[in-house]
TORTISE-495935 format. One record per residue: x negated, y negated, z of N, C-alpha, C in turn; residue in three letters. Coordinates in steps of 0.05 Angstrom, whole numbers, plus 5000, padded with zeros to 4 digits. Atoms other than C-alpha are relative to their C-alpha. Layout:
residues N
XYZXYZXYZALA...
END
This chain:
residues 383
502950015006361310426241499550164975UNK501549825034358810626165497550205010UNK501949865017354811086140498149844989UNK501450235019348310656126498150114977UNK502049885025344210726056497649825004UNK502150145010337210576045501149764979UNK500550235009336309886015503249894992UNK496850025004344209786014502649915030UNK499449984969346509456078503749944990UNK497349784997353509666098503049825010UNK498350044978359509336131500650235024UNK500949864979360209646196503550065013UNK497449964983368409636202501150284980UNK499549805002369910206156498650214988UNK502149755022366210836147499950194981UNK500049855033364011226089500650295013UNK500249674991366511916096497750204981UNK502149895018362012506071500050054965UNK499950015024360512605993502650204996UNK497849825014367412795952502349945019UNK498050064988371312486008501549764989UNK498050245005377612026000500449815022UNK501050134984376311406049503950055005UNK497350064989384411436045501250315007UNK498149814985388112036093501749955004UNK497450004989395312066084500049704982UNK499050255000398011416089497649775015UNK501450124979392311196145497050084986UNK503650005010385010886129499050055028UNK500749914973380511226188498149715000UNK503150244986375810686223499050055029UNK501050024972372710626290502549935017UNK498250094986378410256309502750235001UNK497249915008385110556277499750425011UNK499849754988382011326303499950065024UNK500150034973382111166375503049964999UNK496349994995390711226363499750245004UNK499249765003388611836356499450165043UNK500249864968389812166439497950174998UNK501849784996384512716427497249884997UNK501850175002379412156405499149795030UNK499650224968381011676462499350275017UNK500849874973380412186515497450134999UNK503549905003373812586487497249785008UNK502550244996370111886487500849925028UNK498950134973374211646556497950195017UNK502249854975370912286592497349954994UNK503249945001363912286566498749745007UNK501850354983362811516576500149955027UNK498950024974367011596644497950055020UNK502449864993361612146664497149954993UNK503250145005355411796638499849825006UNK500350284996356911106655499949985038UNK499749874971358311336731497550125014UNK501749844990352211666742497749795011UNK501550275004347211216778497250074989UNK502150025010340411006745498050055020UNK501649994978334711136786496849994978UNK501150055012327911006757496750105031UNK502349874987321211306780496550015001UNK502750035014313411396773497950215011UNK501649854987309011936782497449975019UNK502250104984303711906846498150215004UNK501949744994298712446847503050344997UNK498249795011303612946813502450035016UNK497550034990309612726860501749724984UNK497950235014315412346832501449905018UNK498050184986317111716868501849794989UNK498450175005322811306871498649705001UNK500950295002321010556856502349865001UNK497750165008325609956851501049994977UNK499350055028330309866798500349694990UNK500350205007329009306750502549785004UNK498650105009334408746738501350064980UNK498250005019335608886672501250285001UNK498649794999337909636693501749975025UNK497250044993343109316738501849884999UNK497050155013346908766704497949934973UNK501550065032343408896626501649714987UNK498850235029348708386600500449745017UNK499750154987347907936653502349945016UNK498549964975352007716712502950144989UNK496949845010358707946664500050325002UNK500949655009356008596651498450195012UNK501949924990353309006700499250344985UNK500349885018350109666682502250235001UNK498349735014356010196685501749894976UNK499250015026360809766644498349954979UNK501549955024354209686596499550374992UNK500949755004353610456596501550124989UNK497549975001360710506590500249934967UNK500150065031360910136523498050124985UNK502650005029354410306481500250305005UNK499349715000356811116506502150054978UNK497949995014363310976471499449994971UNK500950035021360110686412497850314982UNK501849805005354111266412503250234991UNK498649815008359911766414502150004973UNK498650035019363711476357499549974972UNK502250145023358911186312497750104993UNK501949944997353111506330497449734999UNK500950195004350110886342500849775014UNK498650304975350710186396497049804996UNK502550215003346509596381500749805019UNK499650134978345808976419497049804993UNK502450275002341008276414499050015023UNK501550064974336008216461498549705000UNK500550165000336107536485498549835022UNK501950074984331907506543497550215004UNK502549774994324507806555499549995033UNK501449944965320407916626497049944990UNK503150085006313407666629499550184986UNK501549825012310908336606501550024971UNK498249915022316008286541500950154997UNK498249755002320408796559502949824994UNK498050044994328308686548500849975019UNK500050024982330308336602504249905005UNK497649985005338208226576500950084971UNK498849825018341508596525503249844994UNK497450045004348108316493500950124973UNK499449775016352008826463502449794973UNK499050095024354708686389502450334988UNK498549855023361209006350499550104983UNK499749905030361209496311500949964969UNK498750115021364809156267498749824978UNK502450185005359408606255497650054999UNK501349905003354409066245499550104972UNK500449735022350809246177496949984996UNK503849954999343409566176498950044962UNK501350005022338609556114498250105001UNK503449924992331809886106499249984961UNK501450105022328109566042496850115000UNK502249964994322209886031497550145031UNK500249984981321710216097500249805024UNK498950144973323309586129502749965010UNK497450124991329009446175500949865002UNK499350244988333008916184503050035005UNK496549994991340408796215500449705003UNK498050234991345508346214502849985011UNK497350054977350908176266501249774983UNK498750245006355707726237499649964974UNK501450015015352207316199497449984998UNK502150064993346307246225497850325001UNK502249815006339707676209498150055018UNK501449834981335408036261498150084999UNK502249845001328108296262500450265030UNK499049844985328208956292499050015022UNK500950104974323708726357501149765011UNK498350174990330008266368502550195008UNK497849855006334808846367499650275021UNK500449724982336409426420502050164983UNK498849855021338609976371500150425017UNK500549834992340110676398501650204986UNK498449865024342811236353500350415008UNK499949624994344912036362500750094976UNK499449855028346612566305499049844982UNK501850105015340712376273499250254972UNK500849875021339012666203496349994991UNK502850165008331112646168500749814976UNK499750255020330312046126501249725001UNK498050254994336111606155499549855031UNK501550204973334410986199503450025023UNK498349994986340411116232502250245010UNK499149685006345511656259502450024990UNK496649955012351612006238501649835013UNK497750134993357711696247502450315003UNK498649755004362212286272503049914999UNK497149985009368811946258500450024968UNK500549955026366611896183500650274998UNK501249685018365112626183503250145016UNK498049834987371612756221502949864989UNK497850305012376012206173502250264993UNK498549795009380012886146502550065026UNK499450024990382513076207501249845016UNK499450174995383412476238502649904996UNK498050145016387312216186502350224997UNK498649934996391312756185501850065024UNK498050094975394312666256501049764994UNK499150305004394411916242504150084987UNK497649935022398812136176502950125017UNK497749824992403312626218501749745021UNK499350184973404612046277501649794985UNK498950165017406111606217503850104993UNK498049945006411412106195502150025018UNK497249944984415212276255501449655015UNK498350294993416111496274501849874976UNK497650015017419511426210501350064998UNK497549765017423412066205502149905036UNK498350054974424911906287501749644999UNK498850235009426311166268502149894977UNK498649945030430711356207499549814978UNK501350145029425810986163499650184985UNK501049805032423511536121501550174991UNK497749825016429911866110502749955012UNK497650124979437311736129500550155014UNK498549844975441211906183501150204998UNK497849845006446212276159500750014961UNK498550075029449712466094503550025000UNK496050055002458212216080500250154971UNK499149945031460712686025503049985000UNK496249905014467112685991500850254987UNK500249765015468313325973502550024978UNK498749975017474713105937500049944963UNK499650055032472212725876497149825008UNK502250124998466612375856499049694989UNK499150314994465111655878498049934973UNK501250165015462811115837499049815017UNK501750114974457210615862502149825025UNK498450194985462810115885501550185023UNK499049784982466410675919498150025021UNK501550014981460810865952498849835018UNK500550244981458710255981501849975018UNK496950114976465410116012500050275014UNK499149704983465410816043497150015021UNK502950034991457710676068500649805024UNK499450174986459510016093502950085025UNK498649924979465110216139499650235010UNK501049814979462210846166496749855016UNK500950114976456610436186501249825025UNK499250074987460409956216502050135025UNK499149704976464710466260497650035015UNK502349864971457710736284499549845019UNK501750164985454810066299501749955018UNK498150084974460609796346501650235016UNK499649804987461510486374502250035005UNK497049845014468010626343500650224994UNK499449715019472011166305499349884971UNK499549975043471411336227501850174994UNK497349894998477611506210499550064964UNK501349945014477311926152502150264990UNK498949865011481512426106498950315001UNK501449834998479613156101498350024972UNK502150095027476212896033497349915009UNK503250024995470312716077499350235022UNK501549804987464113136106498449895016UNK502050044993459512826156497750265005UNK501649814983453113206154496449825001UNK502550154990446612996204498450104983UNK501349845019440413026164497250075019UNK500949904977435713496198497050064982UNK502849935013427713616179499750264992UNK498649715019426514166122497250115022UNK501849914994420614626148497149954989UNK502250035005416014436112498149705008UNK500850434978415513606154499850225022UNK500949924960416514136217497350035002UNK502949835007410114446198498249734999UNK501650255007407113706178498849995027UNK499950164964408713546255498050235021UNK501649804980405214186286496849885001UNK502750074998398213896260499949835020UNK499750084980399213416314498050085024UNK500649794969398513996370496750124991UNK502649805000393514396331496549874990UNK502550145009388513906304498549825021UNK501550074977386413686377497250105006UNK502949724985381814276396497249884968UNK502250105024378514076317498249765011UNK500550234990377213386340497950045027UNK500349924979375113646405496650055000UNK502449875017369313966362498549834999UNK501550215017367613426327497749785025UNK500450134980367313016396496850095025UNK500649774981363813596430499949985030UNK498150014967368113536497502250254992UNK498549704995371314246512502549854992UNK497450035001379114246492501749945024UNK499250004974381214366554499949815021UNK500050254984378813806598501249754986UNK499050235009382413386547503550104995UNK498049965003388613806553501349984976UNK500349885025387814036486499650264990UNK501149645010387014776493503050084985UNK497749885017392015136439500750205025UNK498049764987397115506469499550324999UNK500649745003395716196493496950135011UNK502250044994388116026504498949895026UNK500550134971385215976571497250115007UNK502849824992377616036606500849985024UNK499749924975377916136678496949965007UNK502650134985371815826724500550115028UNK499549974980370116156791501249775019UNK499450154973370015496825499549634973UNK500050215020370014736799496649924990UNK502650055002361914696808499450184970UNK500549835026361715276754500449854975UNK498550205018366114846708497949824995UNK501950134997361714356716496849954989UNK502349795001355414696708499849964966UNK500349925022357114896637500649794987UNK499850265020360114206614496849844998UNK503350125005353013906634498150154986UNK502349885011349014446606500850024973UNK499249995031352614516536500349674986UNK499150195028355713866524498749735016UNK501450244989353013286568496449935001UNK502850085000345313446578498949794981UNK501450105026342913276511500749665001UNK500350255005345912586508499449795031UNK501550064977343812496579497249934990UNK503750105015336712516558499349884983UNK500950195025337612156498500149685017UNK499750194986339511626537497549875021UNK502550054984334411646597497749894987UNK502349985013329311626542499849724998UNK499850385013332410946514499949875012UNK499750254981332510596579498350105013UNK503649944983325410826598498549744974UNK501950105017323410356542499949775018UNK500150264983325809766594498749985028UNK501549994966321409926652496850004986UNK501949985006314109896645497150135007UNK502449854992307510246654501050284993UNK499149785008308810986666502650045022UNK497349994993315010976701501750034978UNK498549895012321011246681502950005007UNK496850024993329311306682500850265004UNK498749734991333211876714502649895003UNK497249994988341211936717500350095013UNK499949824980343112276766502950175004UNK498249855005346812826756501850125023UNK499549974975348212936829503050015001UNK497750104991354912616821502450214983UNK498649725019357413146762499350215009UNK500249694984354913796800501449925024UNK498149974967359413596865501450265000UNK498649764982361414186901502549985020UNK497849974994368114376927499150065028UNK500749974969366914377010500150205004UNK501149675004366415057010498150114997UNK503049965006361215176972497749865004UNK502950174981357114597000499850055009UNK500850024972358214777067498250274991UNK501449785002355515527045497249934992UNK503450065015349615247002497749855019UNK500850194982347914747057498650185028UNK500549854982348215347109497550244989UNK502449795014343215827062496849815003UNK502250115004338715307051498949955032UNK501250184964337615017137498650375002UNK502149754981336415917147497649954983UNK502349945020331515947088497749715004UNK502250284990327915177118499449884970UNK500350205016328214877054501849735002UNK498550204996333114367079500049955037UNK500250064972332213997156502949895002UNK497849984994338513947197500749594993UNK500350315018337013087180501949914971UNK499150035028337713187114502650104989UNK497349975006343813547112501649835013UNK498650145001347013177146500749694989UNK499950295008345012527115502550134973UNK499349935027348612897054503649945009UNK497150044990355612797093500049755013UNK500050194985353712117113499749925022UNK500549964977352012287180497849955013UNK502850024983346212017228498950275004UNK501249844989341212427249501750105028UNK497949944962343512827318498249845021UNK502150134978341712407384499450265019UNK500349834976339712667448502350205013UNK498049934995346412597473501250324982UNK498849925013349112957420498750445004UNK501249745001344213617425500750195026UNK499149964977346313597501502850134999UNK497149945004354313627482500550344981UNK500849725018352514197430499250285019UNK500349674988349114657487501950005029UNK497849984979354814497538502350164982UNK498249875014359814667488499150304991UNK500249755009356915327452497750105011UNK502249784991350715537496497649814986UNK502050085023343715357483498750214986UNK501249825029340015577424498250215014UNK501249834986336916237441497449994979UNK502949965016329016197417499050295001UNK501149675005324816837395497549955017UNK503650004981319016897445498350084990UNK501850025008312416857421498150305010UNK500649834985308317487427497450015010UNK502150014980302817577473497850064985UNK502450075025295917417446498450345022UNK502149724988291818167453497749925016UNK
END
């Protein structure tokens, strides 16, 4: 996804890195595509779409200052139609937001009221935006778009620009320099980018013809997993990486956690923390806790916002975060047991939370055979 300019629309397969940058790193041009080789890329976007696309939609409407649940529309449960229901749509246009800053998509069905009533999501690739005079327009393919045909949703937003960052652009340096390093060690491990070995003569010094014929039958020996039979006039020596390719190869390890940055998904949950470096979480809910409050909220809500535009009146979209704060049975059962003394939770409701009916009759019966019945506090005598 580019970088788009006022009145200058863009191709959409490779992006502009920031001013004074070289679109070429290394050996490797970065794109949307070719930086998803990169493991620290793929997994930053894998979790955050994983965890946003997972979460269910729920949609609401205020009734005298209570917020009820309503039905959810159609187009917030298969937006792309019967192929596409809505996590793998959440799933994709997350991936895109996280990469591009930016997921578009034709809207090719309405609802009486002219809301978006299907959404079909468009490549990045086939994407380039324009703004002429403050107007917009896009085109997929080849084909041209008014922007009340177009579901357009954008993050790492700047002032001025109809569109947002692109954070692989702004991360093409990096990138490209893992690319570059991945490049090198499949050569140097493939003995494309340097030979195998070196055959010296230490007695005298060959001429090309010489050398050939001394080339040619030490490879042949290797290949049919022979001897090389050989005078004490020759030296085989393996050829081994100088320090300064070792060093090439470390960026690899250490330019994860950078990326990581860029992504803003902790190192760690991507099994990217540098060596040596460790946080420590009382429990997994904690963990938890702080990934939603630092790095997930924000594009939570950006989101909710954009798919409140497909419901109508004053209703509204909620994710539900329910499913990323899960508690380790431990601490449910504790939280579960604070809440029934303190009566903000009925013994109903907890258990609906374990999937459990309400208790029957029977059941209250078996409870005061087994442990006694419940001892009540007697009421005190009216003066």
């Amino acid at each position: 996804m580019s970088l788009f300019r006022r009145a200058q629309p863009l191709s959409g397969s490779n992006p502009i890195p920031p001013p004074g940058a070289r679109p070429l790193t290394g050996s490797v041009r970065v794109t949307n595509e070719t930086a998803m080789r990169h493991s620290a890329v793929w997994a930053a976007l894998r979790l955050r779409a994983n965890l946003i696309s997972t979460m269910p939609v729920d949609v609401y409407r205020p009734i005298n200052g209570v917020r009820v649940s309503v039905a959810t529309p159609p187009v917030l449960r298969s937006p792309g139609g019967d192929r596409v229901d809505i996590q793998e749509w959440l799933y994709s246009t997350q991936v895109d937001l996280d990469r591009s800053g930016n997921c578009f998509g034709v809207i090719t069905e309405k609802n009486a009221l002219g809301l978006p009533a299907r959404i079909d999501l468009v490549q990045l690739g086939e994407v380039s935006v324009s703004s002429v005079n403050g107007e917009l327009s896009y085109r997929f393919g080849g084909t041209t778009y008014k922007p009340e045909d177009v579901w357009h949703e954008k993050q790492y937003t700047i002032a001025g620009l109809d569109v947002g960052l692109s954070p692989v652009a702004f991360a093409a340096w990096s990138i490209g320099s893992y690319l570059s390093a991945q490049d090198f060690a499949l050569g140097w491990f493939g003995n494309a980018a340097i030979p195998a070995a070196e055959l010296v003569n230490t007695e005298k010094t060959l001429n090309q013809r010489e050398a050939q014929v001394a080339k040619t039958g030490y490879e042949a020996a290797v290949r049919s997993g022979g001897l090389f039979v050989h005078g004490k006039d020759w030296e085989l020596k393996p050829m081994q990486a100088v320090d300064s390719q070792t060093q090439f190869l470390e960026t690899m390890q250490y330019g994860i956690p950078d990326i990581a940055r860029f992504f803003d998904c902790p190192a760690d949950l991507i099994d990217g923390a540098v060596s040596g470096q460790a946080v420590t979480y009382a429990n997994i809910s904690q963990r938890n806790l702080q990934l939603l409050i630092m790095h997930l909220g924000p594009p939570i809500m950006r989101r909710e916002k954009a798919l409140t535009r497909l419901v109508p009146g004053n209703r509204y979209v909620k994710l539900n975060r329910a499913a990323l704060l899960a508690m380790d049975p431990a601490t449910q059962a504790t939280t579960i047991h604070q809440r029934l003394a303190d009566k903000t939770l009925t013994n109903p409701e907890a258990r609906a939370l374990y999937d459990a009916p309400p208790l029957t009759d029977e059941d209250m019966a078996l409870f005061d055979r087994l442990y006694g019945a419940a001892r009540t506090t007697p009421t005190e005598a009216k003066a």
